[in-house]
N, C-alpha and C positions, 0 to 999 in steps of 0.2 A: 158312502161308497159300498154299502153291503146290497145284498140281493137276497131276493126269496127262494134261489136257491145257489148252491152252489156252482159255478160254470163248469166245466170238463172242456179240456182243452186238449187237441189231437194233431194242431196243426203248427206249422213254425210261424205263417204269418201271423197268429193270433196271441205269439208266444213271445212273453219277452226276451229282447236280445241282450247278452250279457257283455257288459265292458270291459270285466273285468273276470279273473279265475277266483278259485275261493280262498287262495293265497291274497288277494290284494294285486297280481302282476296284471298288468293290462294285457286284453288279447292280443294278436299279433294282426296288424290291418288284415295279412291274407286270409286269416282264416275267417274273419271277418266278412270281408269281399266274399269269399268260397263258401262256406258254409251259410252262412246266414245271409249273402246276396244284401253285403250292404254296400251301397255306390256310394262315391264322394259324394254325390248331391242330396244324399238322403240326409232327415234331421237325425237318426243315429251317429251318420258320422259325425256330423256335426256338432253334437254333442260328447262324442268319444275324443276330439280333437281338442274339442273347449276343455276339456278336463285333463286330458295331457297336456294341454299348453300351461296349466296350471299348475298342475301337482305330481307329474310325473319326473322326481327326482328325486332323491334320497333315501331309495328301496332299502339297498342295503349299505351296509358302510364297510370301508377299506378289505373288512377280512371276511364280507359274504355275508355277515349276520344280518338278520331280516330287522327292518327298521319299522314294523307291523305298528305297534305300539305307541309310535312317535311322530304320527300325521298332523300337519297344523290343519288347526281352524278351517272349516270349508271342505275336507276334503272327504269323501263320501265313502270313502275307503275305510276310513276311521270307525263308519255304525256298522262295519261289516262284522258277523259274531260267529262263533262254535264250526267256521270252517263249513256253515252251509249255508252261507251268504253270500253273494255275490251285488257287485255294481249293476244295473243294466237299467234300457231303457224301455219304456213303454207306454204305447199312447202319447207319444211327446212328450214324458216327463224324464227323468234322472229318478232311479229311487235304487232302495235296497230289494233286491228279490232275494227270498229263502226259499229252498226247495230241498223237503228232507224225501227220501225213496222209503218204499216200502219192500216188503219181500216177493217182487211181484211183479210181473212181466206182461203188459197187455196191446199186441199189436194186431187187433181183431184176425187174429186167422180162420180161416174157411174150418170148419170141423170137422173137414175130411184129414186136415193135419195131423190132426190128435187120434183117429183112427187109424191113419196109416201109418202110425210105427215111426214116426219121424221125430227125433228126439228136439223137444220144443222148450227143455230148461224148467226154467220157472214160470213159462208162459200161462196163463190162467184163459179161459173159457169168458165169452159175453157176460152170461151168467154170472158167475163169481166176478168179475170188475163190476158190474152192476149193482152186487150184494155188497161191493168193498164200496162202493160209491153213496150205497143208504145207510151201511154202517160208520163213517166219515162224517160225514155230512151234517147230522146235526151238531156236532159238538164244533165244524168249523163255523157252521151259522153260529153260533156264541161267540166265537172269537169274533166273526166280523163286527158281531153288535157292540163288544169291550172293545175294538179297534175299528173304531167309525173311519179312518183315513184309510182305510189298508186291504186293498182286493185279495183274497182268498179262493183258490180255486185246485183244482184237481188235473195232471197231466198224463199222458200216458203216451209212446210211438216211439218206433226210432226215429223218428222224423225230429223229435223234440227232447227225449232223454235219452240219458244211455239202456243203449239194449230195448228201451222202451217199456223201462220202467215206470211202475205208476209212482207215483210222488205227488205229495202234499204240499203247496205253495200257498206265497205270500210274496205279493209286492204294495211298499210304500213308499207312497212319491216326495221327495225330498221336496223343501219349498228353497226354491232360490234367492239368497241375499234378503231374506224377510222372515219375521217370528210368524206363530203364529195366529200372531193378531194382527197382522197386515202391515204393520211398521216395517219398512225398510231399513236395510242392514246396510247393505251393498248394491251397485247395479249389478244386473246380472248378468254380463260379461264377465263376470269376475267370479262368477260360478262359487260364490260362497252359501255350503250347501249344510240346510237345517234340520232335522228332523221335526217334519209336523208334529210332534208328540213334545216340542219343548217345554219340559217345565209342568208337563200336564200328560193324563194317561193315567192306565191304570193299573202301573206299577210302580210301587215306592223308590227311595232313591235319588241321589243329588246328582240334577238333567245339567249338565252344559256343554259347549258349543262342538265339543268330540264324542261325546256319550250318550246313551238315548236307552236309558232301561225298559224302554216301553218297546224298542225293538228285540231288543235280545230276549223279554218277555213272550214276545210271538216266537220267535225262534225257539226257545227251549221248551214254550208247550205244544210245536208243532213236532221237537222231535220225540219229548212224554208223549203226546198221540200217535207217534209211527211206534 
């Protein structure tokens, strides 16, 4: 799954959609429907619905405490790490997206913005996103090549972060009901969901059917690189 180069992505349709917050809580259908324009007939919902028919129960217990820690088997929610992971879908798959921000705000404005006195934050220049984009960029081509399962790319817009921040991503597509070596687990209807990395990857660590060191590996050296 790697490329020659890294992608930059600017757009929501190209952008995965998230299932879930970085808490674990599922989004709410509306904002679903409204913001990211998902219809019941699309394979998002459809897969946002497979997985709340499944595992959306035992959030929290009697007195509000988060039940984060104590997902069964299957549930995708479980490889979610460091609060910058998220559920979501893309290309037709289920996987874990990570997306850490940077210090750094890129929603291509006209350069007469920045001339004329109009207070643009942390907004950066073509330029510098472009220098943040060569400076990046090789050390994410190594991750992709140590995470052959796991697209890597680059986001930027209010259209697709907050404020339209740039941020560093990662998404890996969960394999449904099967290791993988192609043995089947479960059908999948039953949305029991594995991390490609099982048992294999390239980080140390004892792999089973809730834990997946090889993601929380991409997460914690995506956010050592922001």
């Amino acid at each position: 799954m790697t490329d020659i180069m890294i992608p930059v992505i600017n757009s929501q349709q190209a952008y995965p959609t998230p299932l879930t917050d970085r808490w674990g809580d599922y989004i709410c259908r509306s904002v679903l429907a409204d913001h990211w324009d998902v219809n019941e007939d699309s394979p998002a919902h459809q897969a946002y619905e497979l997985l709340r028919g499944r595992y959306d129960c035992g959030e929290h217990d009697d007195q509000g405490n988060s039940l984060y820690a104590e997902f069964t088997p299957g549930d995708p929610r479980a490889f979610q790490y460091e609060e910058a992971g998220f559920v979501a879908f893309w290309y037709n798959q289920i996987g874990i997206f990570t997306e850490v921000e940077l210090a750094a705000e890129f929603n291509d404005l006209d350069c007469s913005d920045f001339e004329s006195g109009v207070d643009v934050g942390d907004e950066i220049t073509r330029a510098q996103f472009d220098a943040l984009v060569a400076k990046y960029s090789p050390t994410m081509l190594e991750l992709a090549a140590a995470y052959p399962q796991t697209q890597f790319f680059i986001a930027h817009g209010d259209n697709v972060t907050y404020r339209g921040r740039v941020t560093l991503n990662a998404f890996t597509p969960l394999l449904n009901g099967r290791l993988p070596n192609g043995i089947y687990l479960a059908p999948q209807p039953l949305a029991l969901m594995i991390s490609p990395y099982f048992r294999k990857g390239p980080d140390a660590g004892e792999v089973n059917m809730t834990t997946c060191p090889a993601i929380q590996g991409i997460t914690d050296k995506l956010i050592a690189l922001a």
